[in-house]
C-alpha positions in Angstrom: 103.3 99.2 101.0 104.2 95.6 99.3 106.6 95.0 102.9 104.1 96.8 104.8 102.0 93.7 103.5 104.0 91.2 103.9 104.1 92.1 107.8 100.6 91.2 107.8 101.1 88.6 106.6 103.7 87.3 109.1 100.8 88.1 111.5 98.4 86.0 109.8 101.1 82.5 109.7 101.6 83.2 113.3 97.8 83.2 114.2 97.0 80.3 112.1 94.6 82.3 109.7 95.0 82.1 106.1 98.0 84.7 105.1 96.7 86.1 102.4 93.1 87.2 103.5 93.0 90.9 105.0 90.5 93.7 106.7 90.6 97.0 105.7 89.4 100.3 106.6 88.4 102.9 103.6 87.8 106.7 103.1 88.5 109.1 100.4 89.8 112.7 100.9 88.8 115.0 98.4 90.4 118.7 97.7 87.6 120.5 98.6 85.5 121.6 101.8 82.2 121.5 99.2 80.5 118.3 97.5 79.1 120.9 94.4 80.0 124.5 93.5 77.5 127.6 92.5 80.1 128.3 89.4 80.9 125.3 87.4 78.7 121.8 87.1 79.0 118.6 89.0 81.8 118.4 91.9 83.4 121.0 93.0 86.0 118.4 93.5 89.1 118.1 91.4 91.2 115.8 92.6 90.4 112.7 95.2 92.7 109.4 97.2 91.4 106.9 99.0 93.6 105.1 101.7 92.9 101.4 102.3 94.2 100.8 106.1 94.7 96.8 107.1 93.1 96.4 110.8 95.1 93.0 111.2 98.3 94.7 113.4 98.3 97.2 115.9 100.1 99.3 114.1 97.5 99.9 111.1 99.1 99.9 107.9 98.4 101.7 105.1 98.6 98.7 102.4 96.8 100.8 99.1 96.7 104.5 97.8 95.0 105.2 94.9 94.3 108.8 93.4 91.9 110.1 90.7 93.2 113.7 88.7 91.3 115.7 86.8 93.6 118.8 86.6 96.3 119.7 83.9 97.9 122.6 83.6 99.6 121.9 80.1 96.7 120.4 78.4 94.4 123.8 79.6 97.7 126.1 77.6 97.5 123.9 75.0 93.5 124.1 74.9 94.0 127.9 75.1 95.9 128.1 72.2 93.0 126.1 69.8 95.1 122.5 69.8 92.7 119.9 69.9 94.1 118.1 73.2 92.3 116.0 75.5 93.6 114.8 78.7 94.4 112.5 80.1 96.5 111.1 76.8 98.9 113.7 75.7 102.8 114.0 76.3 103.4 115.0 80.1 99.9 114.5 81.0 99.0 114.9 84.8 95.3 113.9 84.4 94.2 110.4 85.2 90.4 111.0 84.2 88.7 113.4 81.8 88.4 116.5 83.0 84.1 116.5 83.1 83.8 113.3 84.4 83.0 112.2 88.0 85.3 111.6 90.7 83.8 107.8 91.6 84.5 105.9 94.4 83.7 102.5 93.2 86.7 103.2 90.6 88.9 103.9 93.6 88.1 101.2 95.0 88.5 99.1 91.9 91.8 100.6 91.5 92.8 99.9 95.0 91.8 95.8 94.8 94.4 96.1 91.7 96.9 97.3 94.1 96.1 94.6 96.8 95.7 91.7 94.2 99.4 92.0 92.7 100.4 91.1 96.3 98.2 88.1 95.9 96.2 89.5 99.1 92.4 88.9 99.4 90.4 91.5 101.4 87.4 89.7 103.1 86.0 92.8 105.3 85.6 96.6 104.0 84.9 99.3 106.7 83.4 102.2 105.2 81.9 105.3 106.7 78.4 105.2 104.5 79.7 104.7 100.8 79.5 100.9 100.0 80.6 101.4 96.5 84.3 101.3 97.7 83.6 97.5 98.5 81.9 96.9 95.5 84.9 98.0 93.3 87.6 96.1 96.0 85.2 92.9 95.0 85.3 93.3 91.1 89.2 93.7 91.1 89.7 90.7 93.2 87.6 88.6 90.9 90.6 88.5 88.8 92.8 86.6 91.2 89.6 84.6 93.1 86.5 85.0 90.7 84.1 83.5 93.4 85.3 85.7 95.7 83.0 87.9 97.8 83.9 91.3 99.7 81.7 92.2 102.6 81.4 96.1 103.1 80.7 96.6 106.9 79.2 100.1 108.8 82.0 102.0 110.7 80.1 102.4 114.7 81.5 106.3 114.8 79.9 107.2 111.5 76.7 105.1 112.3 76.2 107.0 116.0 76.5 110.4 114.2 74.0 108.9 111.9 71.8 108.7 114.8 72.4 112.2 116.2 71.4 113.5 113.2 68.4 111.0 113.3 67.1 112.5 116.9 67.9 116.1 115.8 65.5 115.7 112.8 63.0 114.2 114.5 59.6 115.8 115.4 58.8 115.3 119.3 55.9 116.2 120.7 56.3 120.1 122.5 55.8 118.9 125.9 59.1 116.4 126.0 61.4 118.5 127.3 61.3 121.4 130.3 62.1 124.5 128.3 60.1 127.1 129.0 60.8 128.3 125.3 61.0 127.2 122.2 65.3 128.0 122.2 65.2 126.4 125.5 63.6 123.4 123.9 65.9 123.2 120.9 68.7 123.1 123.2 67.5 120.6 125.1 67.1 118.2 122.0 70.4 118.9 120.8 71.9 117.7 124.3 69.8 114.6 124.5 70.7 113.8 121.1 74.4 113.9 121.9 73.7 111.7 125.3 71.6 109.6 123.1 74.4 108.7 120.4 77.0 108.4 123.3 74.9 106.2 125.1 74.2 103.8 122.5 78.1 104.2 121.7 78.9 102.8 125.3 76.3 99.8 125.4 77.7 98.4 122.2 81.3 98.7 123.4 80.4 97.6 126.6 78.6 94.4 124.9 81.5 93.8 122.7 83.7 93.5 125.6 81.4 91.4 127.5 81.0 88.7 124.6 84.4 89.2 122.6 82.4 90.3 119.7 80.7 87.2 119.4 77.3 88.8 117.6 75.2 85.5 118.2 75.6 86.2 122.4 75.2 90.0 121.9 71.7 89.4 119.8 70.4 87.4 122.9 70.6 90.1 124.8 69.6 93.0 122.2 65.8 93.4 122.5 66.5 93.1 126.4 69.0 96.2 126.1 66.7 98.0 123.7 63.6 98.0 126.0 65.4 98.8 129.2 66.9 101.4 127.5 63.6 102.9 126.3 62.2 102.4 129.7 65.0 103.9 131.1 64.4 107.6 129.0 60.6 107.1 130.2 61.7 107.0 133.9 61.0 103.5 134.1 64.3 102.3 135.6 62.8 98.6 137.3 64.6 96.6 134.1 68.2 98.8 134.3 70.1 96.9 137.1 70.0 93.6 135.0 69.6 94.7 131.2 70.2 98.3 130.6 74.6 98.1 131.1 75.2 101.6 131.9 72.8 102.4 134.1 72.0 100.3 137.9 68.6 102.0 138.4 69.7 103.2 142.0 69.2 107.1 142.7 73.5 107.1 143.3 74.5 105.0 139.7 71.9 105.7 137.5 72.1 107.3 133.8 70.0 110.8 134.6 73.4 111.4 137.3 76.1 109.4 135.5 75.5 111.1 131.9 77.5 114.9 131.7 75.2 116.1 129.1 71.5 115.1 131.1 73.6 116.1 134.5 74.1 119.2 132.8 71.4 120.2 131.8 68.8 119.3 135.0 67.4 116.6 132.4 66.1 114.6 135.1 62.7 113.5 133.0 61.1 113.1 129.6 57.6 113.7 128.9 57.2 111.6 126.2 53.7 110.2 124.5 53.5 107.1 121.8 54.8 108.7 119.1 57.8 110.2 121.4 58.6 106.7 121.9 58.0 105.7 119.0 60.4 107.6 117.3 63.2 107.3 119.8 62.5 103.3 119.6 63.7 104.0 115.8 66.5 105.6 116.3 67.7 103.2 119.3 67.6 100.3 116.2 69.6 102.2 114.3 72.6 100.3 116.4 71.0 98.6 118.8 69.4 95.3 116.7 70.8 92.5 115.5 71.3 93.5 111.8 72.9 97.0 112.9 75.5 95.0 115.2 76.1 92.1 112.4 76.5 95.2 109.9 79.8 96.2 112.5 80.6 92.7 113.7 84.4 93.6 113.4 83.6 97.1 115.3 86.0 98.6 113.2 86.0 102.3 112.6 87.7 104.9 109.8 88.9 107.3 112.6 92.9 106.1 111.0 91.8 106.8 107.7 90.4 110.7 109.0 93.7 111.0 111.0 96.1 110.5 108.3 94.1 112.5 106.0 94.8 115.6 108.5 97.9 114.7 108.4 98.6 114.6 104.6 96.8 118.1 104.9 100.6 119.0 105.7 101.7 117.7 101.9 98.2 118.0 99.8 96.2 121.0 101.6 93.2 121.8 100.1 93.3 125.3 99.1 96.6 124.4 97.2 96.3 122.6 93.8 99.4 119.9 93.2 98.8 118.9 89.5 102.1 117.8 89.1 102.8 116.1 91.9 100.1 115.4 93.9 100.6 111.4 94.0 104.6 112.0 94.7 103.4 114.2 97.6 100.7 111.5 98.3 103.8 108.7 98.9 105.5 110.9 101.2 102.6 111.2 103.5 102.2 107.5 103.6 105.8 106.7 103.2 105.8 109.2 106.6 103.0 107.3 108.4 104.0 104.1 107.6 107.3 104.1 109.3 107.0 107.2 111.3 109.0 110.4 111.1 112.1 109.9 111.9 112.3 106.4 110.2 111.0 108.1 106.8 113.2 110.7 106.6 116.4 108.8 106.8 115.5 106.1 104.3 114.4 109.0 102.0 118.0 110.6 102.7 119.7 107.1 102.0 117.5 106.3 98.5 119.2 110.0 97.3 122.2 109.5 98.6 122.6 111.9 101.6 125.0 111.1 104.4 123.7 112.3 107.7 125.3 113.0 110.4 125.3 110.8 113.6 123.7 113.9 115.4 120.9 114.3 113.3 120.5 110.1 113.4 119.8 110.8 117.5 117.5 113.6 116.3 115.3 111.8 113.6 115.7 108.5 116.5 114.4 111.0 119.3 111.8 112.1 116.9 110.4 108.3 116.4 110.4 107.9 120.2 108.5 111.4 121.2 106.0 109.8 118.2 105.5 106.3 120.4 105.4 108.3 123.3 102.5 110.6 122.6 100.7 107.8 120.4 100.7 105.7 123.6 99.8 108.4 126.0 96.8 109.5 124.6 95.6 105.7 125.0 96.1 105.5 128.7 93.4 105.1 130.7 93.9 108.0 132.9 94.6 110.6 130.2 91.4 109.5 128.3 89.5 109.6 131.8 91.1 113.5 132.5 89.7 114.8 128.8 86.3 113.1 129.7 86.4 115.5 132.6 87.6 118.2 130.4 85.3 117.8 128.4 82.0 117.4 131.0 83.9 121.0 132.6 83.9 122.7 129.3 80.2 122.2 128.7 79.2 123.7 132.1 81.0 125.9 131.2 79.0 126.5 127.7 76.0 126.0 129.8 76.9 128.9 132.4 77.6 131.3 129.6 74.7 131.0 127.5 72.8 131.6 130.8 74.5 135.0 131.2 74.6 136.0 128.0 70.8 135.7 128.2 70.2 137.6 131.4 72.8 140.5 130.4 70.5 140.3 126.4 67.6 140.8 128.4 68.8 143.6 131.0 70.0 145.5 128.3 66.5 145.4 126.6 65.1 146.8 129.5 67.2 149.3 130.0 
């Protein structure tokens, strides 16, 4: 990770930015699908990392692992058999942290600025996906090498738009919005126009931060603009969309009740909403779509590299399988793996133990590094991301169609 690091800061010299100030992305995995348990108190948790990913390169980094163990096997025997042990402490200990206490991501994150400052690296920007206390900890550590200096935590957009679908599913509209004929039909319906609502909002910000090049001062200009088009827009008012509404053009051929799969879909073609309709959906609109929710993602980073490595490392640490001994070992491998992809890793681990391989499995593990570029880039192409957009809109017709049937054949067969 130290050479991963000093890439970055090659990129840095040759942009004319200070070299030693980064932006990173944060999230924790822990080893377990539950935050508490119904048998034992606190966390069901025993053991967490956190990954701290630089967003300077293309290629993402990962510049700082940390990881937090509460379990060992030896000290539990030894406990078993009445010696007064405590971990961590004791000869051959695995633990890091006490066994009752709580797995804490400020202390991660404290751990993690440790890691950075010995590289005498500064970390100005912290993407998180809710949990600020990461930041917190990456500002205390730093204080050692640059006491006056300050770490800004900033929102990740993806976490924040699910926010907001979770907003609009819990809030209360008034019966008579949508055009179920039942109460199902209705919950359905709100589920669907909370999903168009987050990807709506999710395209207007993108769109914006094209536009301006993430400049937030020219995107706030045009904010309240956006926001009240866009609330027209769900009323039927569609007079202010050509000019400020940036996805839809008001015309019955381009406009967002045609262009949107889920509101296609689903025949949404009208909301009946009253004040407190709009009211509410004005609410969760600010949730990105004001000036403090787009300076709290003025980088428009996201911890989607952070989730994807941690299904990777699912390969080395699953979660149903408990690696006291060497979980952190097993942790380097995944990131040694990631960091120089897959074919790299594997023969610089074979040449720090010694192995001689063959020049037939160097065009292997060389093969296996180009298949890697290959898929990485082919998922970003333009036309492949337009075809699963497709996919995707066919696959929920799909849903739609069978629910529909599954309901007339539920209701023949009460008849019969």
């Amino acid at each position: 990770m130290a050479q991963k690091l000093e890439l970055v800061k090659e990129v840095n010299r040759r942009r004319g930015v200070p070299e030693n100030e980064i932006n990173i992305t944060v999230d924790a995995r822990y080893n377990s699908n539950t935050i508490v348990s119904k048998k034992k108190p606190g966390q069901n948790a025993t053991q967490v990392f956190a990954l701290g990913i630089e967003t300077i390169t293309d290629r993402k980094f990962i510049v700082a692992a940390v990881v937090q163990n509460k379990m060992c096997w030896k000290g539990a025997w030894l406990r078993g058999k009445g010696f007064p042990i405590e971990c961590p402490g004791h000869e051959e200990c695995t633990a890091n942290l006490y066994r009752a206490a709580a797995l804490s991501e400020y202390e991660l994150g404290k751990e993690m600025g440790n890691q950075i400052g010995l590289q005498k690296c500064l970390v100005r920007y912290v993407t998180t996906d809710g949990d600020g206390r990461s930041a917190k900890g990456i500002e205390e550590a730093l204080a050692a090498v640059e006491p006056m200096w300050k770490v800004e935590r900033l929102a990740d957009h993806v976490h924040l738009g699910q926010s907001q679908f979770r907003a609009s599913l819990r809030a209360q509209y008034s019966p008579g919005m949508f055009h179920g004929k039942t109460k199902e039909e209705n919950k359905q319906l709100k589920t669907v126009f909370s999903k168009d609502l987050k990807c709506r909002c999710s395209m207007i910000l993108k769109k914006l931060m094209e536009k301006y090049d993430k400049n937030i001062n020219e995107i706030s200009k045009d904010l309240p603009k956006v926001l009240d088009a866009t609330l027209r827009c769900y009323d039927g008012d569609c007079t202010q969309c050509p000019e400020y509404s940036i996805v839809c053009k008001g015309d019955d051929a381009l406009n967002w009740w045609s262009r949107s799969h889920y509101l296609s879909t689903y025949q949404i073609t009208a909301l009946q909403m009253d004040k407190t309709d709009k009211f509410l959906l004005q609410e969760i609109l600010k949730m990105k779509l004001t000036t403090a929710a787009v300076e709290s993602m003025k980088l428009y980073d996201n911890t989607n590299k952070n989730e994807g490595v941690h299904r990777a490392l699912s390969v080395n640490l699953p979660k149903n399988v408990i690696y006291s001994k060497n979980m952190e070992g097993r942790l380097a491998s995944g990131v040694h793996r990631n960091n120089n992809m897959p074919g790299t890793s594997t023969q610089l681990k074979c040449t720090n133990l010694g192995v001689e391989l063959s020049e037939r499995s160097k065009r292997y593990l060389k093969k296996m590094d180009t298949d890697f570029t290959y898929n990485q880039d082919y998922i970003l192409r333009p036309e492949v991301q337009k075809r699963r957009l497709q996919q995707n809109a066919e696959r929920l017709a799909e849903h739609k169609t069978w629910r529909e049937l599954n309901k007339s054949m539920t209701i023949t067969a009460k008849v019969n």
